[in-house]
C-alpha positions as CSV (number, residue, x, y, z in Angstrom):
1,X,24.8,3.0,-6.8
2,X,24.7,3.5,-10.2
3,X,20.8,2.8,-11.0
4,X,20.2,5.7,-7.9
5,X,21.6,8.1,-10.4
6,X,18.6,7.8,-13.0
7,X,16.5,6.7,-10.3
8,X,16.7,9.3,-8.2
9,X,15.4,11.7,-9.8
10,X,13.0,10.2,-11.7
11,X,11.5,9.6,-8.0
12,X,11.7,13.2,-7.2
13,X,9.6,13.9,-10.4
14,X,6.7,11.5,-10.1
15,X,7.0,11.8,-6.3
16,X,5.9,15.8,-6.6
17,X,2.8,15.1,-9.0
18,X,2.1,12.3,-6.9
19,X,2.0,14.0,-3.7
20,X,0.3,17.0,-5.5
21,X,-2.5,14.3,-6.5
22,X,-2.7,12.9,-3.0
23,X,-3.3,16.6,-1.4
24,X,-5.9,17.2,-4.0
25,X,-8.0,13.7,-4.4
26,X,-5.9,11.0,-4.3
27,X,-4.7,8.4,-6.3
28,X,-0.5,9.5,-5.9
29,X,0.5,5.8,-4.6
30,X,-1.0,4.4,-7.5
31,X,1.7,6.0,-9.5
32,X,4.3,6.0,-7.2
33,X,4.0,2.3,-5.8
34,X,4.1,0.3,-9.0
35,X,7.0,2.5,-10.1
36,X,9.0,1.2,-7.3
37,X,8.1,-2.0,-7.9
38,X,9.4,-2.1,-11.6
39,X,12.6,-0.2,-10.7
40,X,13.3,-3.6,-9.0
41,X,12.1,-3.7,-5.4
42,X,10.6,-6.8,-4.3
43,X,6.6,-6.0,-3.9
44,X,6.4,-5.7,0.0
45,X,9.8,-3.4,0.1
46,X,8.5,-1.0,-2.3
47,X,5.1,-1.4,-0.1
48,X,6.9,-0.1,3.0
49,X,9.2,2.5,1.1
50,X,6.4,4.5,-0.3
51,X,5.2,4.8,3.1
52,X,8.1,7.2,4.1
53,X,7.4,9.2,0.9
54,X,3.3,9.3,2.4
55,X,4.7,10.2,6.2
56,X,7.1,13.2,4.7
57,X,4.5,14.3,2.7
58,X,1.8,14.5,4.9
59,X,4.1,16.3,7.9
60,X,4.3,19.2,5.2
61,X,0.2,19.3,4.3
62,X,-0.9,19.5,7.8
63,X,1.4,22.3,8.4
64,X,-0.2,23.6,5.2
65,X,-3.5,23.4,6.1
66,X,-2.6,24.7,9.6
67,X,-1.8,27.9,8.4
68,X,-4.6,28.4,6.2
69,X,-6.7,28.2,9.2
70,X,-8.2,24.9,7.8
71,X,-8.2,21.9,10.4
72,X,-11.1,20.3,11.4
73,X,-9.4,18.6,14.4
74,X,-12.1,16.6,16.2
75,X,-13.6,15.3,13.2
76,X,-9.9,14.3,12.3
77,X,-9.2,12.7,15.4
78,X,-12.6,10.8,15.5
79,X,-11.8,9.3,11.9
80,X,-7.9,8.7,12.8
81,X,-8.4,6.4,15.9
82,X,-10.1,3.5,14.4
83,X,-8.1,3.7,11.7
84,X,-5.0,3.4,13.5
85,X,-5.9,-0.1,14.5
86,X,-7.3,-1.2,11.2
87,X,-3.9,0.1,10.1
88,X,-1.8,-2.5,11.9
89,X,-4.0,-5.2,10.7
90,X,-4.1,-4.2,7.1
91,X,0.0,-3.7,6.8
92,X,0.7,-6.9,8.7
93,X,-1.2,-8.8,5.8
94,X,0.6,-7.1,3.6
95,X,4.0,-8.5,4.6
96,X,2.8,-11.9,5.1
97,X,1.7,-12.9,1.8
98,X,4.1,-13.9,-1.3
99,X,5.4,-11.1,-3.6
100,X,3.6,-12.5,-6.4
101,X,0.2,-12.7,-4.6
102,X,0.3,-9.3,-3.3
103,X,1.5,-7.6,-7.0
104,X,-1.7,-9.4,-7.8
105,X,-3.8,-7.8,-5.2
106,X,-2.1,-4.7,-6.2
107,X,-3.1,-4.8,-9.8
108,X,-7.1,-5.5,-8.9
109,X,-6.9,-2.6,-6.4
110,X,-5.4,-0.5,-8.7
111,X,-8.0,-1.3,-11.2
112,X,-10.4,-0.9,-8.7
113,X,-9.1,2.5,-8.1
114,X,-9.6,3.3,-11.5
115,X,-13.1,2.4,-11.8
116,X,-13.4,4.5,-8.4
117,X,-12.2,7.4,-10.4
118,X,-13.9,6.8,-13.7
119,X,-17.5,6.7,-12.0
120,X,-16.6,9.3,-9.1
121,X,-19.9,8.3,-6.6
122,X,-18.4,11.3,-4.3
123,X,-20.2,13.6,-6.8
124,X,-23.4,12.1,-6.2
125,X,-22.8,12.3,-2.3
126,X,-22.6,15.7,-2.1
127,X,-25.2,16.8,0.3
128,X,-25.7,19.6,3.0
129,X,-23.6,18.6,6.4
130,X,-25.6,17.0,8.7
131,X,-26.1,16.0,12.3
132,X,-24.1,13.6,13.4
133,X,-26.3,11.3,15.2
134,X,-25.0,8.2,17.5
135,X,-25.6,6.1,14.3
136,X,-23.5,8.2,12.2
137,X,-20.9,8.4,14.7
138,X,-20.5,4.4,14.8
139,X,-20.9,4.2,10.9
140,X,-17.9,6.5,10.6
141,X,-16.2,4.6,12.9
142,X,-16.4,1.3,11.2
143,X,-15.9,2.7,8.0
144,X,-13.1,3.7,8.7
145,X,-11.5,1.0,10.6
146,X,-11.9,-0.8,7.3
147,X,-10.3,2.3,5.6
148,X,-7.6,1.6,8.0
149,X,-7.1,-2.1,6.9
150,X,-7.4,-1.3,3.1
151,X,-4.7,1.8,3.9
152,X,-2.2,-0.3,5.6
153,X,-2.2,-3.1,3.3
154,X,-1.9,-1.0,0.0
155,X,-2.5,2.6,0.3
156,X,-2.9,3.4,-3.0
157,X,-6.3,5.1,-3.7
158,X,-6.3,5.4,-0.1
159,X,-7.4,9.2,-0.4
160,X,-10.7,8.6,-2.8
161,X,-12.1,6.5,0.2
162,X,-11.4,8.8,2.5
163,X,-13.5,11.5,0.7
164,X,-16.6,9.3,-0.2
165,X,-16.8,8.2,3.3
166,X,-16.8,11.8,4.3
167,X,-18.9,13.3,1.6
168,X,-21.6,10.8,2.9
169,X,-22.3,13.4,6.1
170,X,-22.2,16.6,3.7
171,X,-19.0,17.7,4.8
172,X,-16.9,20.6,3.4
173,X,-14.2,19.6,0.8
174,X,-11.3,21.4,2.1
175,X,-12.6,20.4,5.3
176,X,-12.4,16.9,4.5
177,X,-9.0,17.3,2.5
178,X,-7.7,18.6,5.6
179,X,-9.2,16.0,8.1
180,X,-7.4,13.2,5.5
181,X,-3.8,14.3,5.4
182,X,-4.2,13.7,9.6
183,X,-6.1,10.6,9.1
184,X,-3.4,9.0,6.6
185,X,-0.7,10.7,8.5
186,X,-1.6,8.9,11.5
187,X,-2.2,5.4,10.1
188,X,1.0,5.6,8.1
189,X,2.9,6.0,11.0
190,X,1.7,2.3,12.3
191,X,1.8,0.8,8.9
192,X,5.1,2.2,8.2
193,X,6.1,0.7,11.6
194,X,5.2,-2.6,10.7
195,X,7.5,-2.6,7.7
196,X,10.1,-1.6,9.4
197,X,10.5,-4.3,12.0
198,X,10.1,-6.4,9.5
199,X,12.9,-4.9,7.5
200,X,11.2,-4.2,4.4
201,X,11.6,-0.4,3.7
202,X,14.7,0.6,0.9
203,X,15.5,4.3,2.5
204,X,17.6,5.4,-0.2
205,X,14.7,5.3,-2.7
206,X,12.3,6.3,-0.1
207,X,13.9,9.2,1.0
208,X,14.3,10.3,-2.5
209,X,10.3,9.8,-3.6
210,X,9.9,11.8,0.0
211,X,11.5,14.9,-1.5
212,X,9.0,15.0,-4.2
213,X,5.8,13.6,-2.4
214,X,6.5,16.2,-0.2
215,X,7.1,19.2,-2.7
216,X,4.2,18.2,-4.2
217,X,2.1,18.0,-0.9
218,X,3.2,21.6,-0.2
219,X,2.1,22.9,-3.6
220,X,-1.3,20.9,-3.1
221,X,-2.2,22.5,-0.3
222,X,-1.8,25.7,-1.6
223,X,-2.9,25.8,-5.1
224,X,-6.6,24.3,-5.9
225,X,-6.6,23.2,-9.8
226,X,-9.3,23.4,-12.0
227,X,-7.7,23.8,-15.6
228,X,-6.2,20.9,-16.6
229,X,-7.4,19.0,-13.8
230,X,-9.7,16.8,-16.7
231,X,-6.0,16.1,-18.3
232,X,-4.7,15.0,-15.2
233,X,-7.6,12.7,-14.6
234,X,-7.1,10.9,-17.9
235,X,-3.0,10.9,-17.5
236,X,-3.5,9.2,-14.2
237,X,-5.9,6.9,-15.4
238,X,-4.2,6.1,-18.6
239,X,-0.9,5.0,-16.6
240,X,-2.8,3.1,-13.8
241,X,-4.4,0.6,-16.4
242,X,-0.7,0.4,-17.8
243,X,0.7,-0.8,-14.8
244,X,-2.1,-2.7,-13.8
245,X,-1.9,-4.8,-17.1
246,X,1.6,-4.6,-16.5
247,X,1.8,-6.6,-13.1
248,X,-1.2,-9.1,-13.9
249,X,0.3,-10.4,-16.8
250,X,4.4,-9.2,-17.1
């Protein structure tokens, strides 16, 4: 009881600039997740408490986005469905390996993540929307279906792939922010499931990152940044190779 009263807190904080990155881009979990893991959860426990943090936060930017008028709801729904089942596969491997295998696999995706960031392809993708042939269709689907695994397995950085694989049909950026918060929504719901029955999910500390996830999902929604945002990009970055180090080799 005693560590809630510093940790608390210090969840609320870095949940509300991590759910303001998630609305925005992405990259919140990759703060949030390893934060948990230091503050002493076991790797799969903090795995599954972040995802109450990710459900409360995305509850508040689709209401958000609703009332700005801004929800692409068929697109949404076509992206969500195969990532619902890619979902369950991706957060049942997550609770099956060892703690120290998947803090591991957390570290290379989190560098991963960061070299995401660092070379931003989206840029590069930006195109005018196009038709979405049959071909299209089925190479959204499997894409992602294997966003859905990668999601429900880690999460963090969930949000950058989301937007590539997007930005590939020319798509509108709010648009696309919009369609995400449904598509991550939805799978977190499964994933966050899965952690559940298997009784890895610490609510105290999940409730408590959900305050500020959510705040900062709210603010996101409402507020696009561009000063600063270049600071925020090397913050995030910065702290994401700490923690990387920090788990490969602490």
């Amino acid at each position: 009881m005693d560590a809630y009263l510093w940790q608390v807190p210090v969840l609320i904080l870095v949940g509300t600039l991590a759910g303001f990155l998630n609305i925005l881009a992405g990259g919140g979990s990759l703060l949030t997740l390893p934060l948990l893991i230091f503050m002493g959860l076991p790797a799969a426990t903090a795995n599954g408490t972040n995802r109450i943090a990710i459900f409360c936060q995305n509850i508040f930017a689709i209401v958000g986005f609703k009332r700005q008028g801004v929800f692409p709801i068929r697109l949404a729904m076509l992206c969500t469905l195969p990532a619902l089942a890619g979902s369950y596969i991706g957060a049942n491997l997550a609770v099956s390996v060892d703690d120290q295998t998947f803090r591991r696999l957390l570290a290379l995706a989190m560098i991963g993540a960061l070299v995401f960031i660092t070379l931003d392809p989206a840029k590069r993708l930006r195109q005018q929307e196009v038709h979405m042939s049959a071909w299209r269709v089925i190479a959204l689907l499997v894409s992602f279906f294997l966003v859905g695994i990668y999601g429900g397995f880690v999460q963090a950085g969930v949000g950058f792939l989301i937007i590539t694989a997007l930005l590939v049909h020319g798509l509108d950026l709010v648009k696309i922010n919009a369609a995400k918060v449904l598509v991550i929504f939805a799978f977190t719901i499964v994933a966050l499931s899965v952690f559940i029955v298997h009784g890895q999910v610490d609510y105290g500390l999940g409730l408590a990152l959900a305050i500020g996830n959510s705040l900062g999902g709210w603010i996101g929604t409402h507020v696009a940044v561009k000063r600063g945002h270049n600071w925020i990009k090397r913050f995030v970055s910065l702290t994401v190779l700490v923690f990387a180090i920090k788990l490969l080799f602490f």
